[in-house]
N, C-alpha and C positions, 0 to 999 in steps of 0.2 A: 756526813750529810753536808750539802753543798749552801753555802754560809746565806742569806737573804741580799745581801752587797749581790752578791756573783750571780744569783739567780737575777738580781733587775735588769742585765747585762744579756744574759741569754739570748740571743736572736732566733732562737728555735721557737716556730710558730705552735700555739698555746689552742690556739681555737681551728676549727673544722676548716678544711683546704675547700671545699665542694662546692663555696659561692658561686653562684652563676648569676649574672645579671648584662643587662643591653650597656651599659657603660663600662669605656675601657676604665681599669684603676687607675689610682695617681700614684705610680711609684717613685717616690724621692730615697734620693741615696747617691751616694759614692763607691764606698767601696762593693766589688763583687767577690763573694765568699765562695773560691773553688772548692772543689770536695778534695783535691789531690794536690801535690807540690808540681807534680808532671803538668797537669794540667792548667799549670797559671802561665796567662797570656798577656799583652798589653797590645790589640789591635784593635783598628779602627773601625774592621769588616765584622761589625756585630750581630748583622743579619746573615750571615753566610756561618759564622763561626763562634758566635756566641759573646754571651755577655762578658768583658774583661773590666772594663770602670766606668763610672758615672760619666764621665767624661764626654763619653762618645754615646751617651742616651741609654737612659731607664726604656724598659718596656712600654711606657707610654708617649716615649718621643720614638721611638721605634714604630711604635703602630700606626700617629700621623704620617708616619715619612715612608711607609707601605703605603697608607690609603692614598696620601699625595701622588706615589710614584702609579697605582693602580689607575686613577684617574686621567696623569696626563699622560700613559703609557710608556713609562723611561724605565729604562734596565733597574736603577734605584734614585731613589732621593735622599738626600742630605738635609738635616731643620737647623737652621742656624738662627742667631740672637736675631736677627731682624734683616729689612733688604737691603741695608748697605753693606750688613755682615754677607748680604750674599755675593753683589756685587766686586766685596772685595776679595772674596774664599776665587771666582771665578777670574777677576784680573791674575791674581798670583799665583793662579794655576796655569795657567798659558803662559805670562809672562815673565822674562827674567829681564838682568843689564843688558841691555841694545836691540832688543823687542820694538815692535811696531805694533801700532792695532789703528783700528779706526771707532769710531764711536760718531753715529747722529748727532746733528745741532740739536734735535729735538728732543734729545734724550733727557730723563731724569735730573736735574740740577746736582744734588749730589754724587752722579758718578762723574760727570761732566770736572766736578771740583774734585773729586779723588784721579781723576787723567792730568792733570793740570798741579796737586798736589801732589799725595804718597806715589804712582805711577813717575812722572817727571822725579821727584827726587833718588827714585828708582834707577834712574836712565832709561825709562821705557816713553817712547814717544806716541801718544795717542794723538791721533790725528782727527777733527773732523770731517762731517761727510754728510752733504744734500740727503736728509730721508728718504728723499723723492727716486735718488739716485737708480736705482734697481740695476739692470745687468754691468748697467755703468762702472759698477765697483773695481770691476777688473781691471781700472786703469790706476784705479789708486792702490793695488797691491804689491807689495816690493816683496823683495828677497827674505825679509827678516819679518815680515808680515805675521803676528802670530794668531791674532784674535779680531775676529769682529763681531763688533756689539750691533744688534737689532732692538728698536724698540716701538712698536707700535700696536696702538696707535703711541704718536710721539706727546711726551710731556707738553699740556696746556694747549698748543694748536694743533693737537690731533691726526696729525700724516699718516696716513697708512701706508707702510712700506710695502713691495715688492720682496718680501722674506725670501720664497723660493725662488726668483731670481739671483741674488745676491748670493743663497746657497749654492747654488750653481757654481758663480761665478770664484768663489770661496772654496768649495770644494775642488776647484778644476787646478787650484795653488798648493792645491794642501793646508787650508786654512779653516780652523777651526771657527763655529758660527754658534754667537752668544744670545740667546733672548730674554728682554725684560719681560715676562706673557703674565705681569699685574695685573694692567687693564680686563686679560681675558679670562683672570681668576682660572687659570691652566686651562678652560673648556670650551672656551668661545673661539679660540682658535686652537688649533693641534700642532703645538709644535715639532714633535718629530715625526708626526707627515709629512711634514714639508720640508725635512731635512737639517731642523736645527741640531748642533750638535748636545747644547746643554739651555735650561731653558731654567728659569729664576721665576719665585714671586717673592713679593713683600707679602705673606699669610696675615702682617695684620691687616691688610685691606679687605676685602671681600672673606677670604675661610675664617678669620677673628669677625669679622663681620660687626663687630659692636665695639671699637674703638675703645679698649680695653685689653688689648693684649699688642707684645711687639716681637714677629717671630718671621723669620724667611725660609725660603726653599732652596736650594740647589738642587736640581732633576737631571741625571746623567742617559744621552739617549744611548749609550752602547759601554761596554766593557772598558772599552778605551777610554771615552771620559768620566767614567767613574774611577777607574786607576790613577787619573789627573789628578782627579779632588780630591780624593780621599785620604791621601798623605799629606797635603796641604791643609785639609779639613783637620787633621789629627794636631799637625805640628802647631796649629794657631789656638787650637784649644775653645771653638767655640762650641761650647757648652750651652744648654737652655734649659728653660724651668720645664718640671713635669706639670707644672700646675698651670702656666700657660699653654702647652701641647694640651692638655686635655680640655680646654676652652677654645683650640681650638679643631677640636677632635669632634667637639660638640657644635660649631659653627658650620662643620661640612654639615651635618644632618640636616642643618635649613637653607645651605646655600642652594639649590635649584628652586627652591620657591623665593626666595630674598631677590636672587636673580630676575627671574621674571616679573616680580612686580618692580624691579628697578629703573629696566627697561621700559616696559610700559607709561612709567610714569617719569622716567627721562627724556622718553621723545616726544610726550604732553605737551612739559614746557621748554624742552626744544624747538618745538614746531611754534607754539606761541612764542615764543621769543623772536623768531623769525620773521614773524608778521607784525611784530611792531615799529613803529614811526622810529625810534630812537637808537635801535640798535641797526649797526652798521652789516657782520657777519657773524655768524654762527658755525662751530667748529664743534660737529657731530658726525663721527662716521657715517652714519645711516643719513646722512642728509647729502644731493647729490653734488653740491657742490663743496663739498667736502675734499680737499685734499687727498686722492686718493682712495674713492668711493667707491669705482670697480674694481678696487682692487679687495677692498672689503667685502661688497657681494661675492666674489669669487671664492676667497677663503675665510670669511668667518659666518660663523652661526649664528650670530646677534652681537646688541650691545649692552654697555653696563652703564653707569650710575653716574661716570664723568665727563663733563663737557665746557666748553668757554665759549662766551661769546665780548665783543667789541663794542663801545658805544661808538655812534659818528660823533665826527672831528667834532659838531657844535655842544658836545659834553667834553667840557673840559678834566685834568687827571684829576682836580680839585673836584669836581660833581660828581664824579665819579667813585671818591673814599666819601662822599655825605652818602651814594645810597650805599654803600656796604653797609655806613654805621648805621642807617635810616633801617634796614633790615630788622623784623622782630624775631619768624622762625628760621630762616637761616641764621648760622650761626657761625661768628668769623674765625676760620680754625684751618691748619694744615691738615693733610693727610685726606681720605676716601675711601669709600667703602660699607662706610660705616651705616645705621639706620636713622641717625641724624642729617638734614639737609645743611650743607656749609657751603659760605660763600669768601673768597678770597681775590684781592688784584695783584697782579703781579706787573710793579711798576718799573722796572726794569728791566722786564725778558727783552733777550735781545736774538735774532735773528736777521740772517742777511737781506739789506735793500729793503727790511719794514721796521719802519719805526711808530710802535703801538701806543707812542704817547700817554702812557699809564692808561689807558680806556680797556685792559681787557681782563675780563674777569673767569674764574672757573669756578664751576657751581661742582658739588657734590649733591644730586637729588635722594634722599633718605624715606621715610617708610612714612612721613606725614600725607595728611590727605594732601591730593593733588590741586585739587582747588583752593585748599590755603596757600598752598606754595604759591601759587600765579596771582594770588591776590596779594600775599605777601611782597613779590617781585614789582609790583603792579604801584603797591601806597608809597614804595621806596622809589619808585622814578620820579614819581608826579615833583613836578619844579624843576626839573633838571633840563 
């Protein structure tokens, strides 16, 4: 008889297999228990060939990273620890020693410091480049040209790029085409419509949706960029919780209602913000003076929940941190997405020939009534 020690050890399931319920499980674990010695594998390709180790995703990082891939239509997805784990899975899969790329001024602050850090210590030269730029790009492509990064709209003054130009011009080189598509929570705009070749989110923005979880995407649009990542994805080892996959497994379920009332009540106090005496511009795609505004109507489906606007010059940077702190329901915090309203300045963004004299601020609008918001916005200017 098999001793009570060894029977607590048993991994052989004890109760009925036949649950069925609307929620994926949370399966945790490492190791995977083949039936055979033939049969033990150590790959990466877990959805084509099955489970080999914890490693490479339990069944419920597995089933986000189908629904993800189902959504923005890519051959597969990749769910990695967060979006700079995606950012980086996507540098070091293009590039090696004497690599070139380009990446937007407007881009995300941390990949901008990983091109200029880990990338530069690499010997890979990431170059910037005008967001605005569009078929332009063909002149800044060289011989060794491996990657370029799109992101739009662009981090804090919101550019919207000319993507499928740039694809053009990228694919005419042989030049792989990178997208940050945060902002569009994979559905606002379509990235391998228009030709991107691999397309990234930071999941905990919008699919975490409640600023409580930190998980990213890699989306490969064809066979070829997923044979990129996917050994790069393996040898770097980034691993994720199942417990955060299924938060946010359960975050897709309300993303297209969280979406629309974000919008809705984005462009509220967008548009009030616009018609007030104090502020200078307002940096909303869907607004027409928006950097790059037909280029939004033409290829996206709406907007989402982040936007910035400028005080004029007669608010100084110093009046400008009293109303942040003067603020009660925003709340001063990084990151978006979330169903919290946050408000942040960024006193040293820097871009070419404008100097924003700490006066511009990004709002993340959240799931509060909208009339607190603009009254909120409203008791924090007064004296300024």
């Amino acid at each position: 008889m098999m001793d009570w020690r060894t029977k607590l050890l048993d991994p052989t399931p004890q109760a009925r297999q036949d649950y069925r319920s609307l929620v994926t499980p949370v399966y945790r674990g490492s190791t995977v228990v083949f039936e055979e010695q033939a049969a033990v594998t150590d790959d990466w390709r877990q959805a084509e060939n099955g489970y080999s180790y914890g490693l490479y995703g339990t069944p419920t990082a597995l089933e986000l990273a189908s629904r993800i891939a189902g959504i923005e239509g890519a051959r597969e997805s990749l769910i990695v620890p967060g979006g700079q784990a995606a950012i980086a899975l996507i540098y070091l899969s293009y590039c090696q020693a004497g690599s070139h790329a380009l990446v937007p001024i407007s881009a995300y602050g941390p990949n901008k410091a990983m091109a200029e850090g880990l990338m530069r210590g690499l010997n890979v030269e990431v170059e910037a480049y005008d967001p605005l730029i569009g078929a332009g790009i063909a002149d800044l492509i060289r011989e060794n040209t491996a990657l370029i990064w799109c992101e739009s709209p662009g981090s804090v003054t919101m550019d919207i790029q000319d993507v499928p130009a740039i694809v053009v011009a990228a694919h005419k080189s042989g030049v792989a085409v990178a997208l940050d598509n945060t902002y569009s929570a994979g559905v606002m705009f379509d990235a391998f419509a228009h030709g991107v070749d691999v397309s990234m989110q930071a999941l905990t923005k919008y699919v975490g949706g409640h600023s409580d979880l930190l998980l990213g995407s890699v989306s490969a649009r064809d066979d070829a960029a997923y044979g990129k990542l996917g050994p790069i994805y393996q040898q770097l080892g980034l691993a994720v919780s199942p417990d955060d996959c299924s938060l946010a497994l359960r975050g897709l379920q309300t993303l297209a209602v969280r979406l629309d009332a974000l919008e809705r009540a984005t462009l509220r106090v967008a548009r009030w913000l616009k018609e007030h005496s104090i502020v200078d511009e307002v940096f909303h795609p869907a607004l027409p003076d928006c950097p790059g505004h037909e280029i939004w109507k033409r290829d996206f489906t709406g907007s989402t929940s982040v936007f910035s606007f400028t005080f004029k010059e007669s608010v100084s940077a110093e009046k400008a941190k009293s109303f942040i702190d003067a603020l009660n329901i925003f709340k001063i915090g990084m990151s978006w997405g979330g169903v919290n309203s946050l408000a942040v300045i960024y006193p040293d963004l820097k871009r070419p020939n404008r100097d924003f004299g700490g006066r511009i601020v990004r709002l993340n609008i959240g799931l509060e009534d909208t009339d607190d918001l603009i009254a909120d916005l409203e008791q924090a200017m007064q004296g300024l």
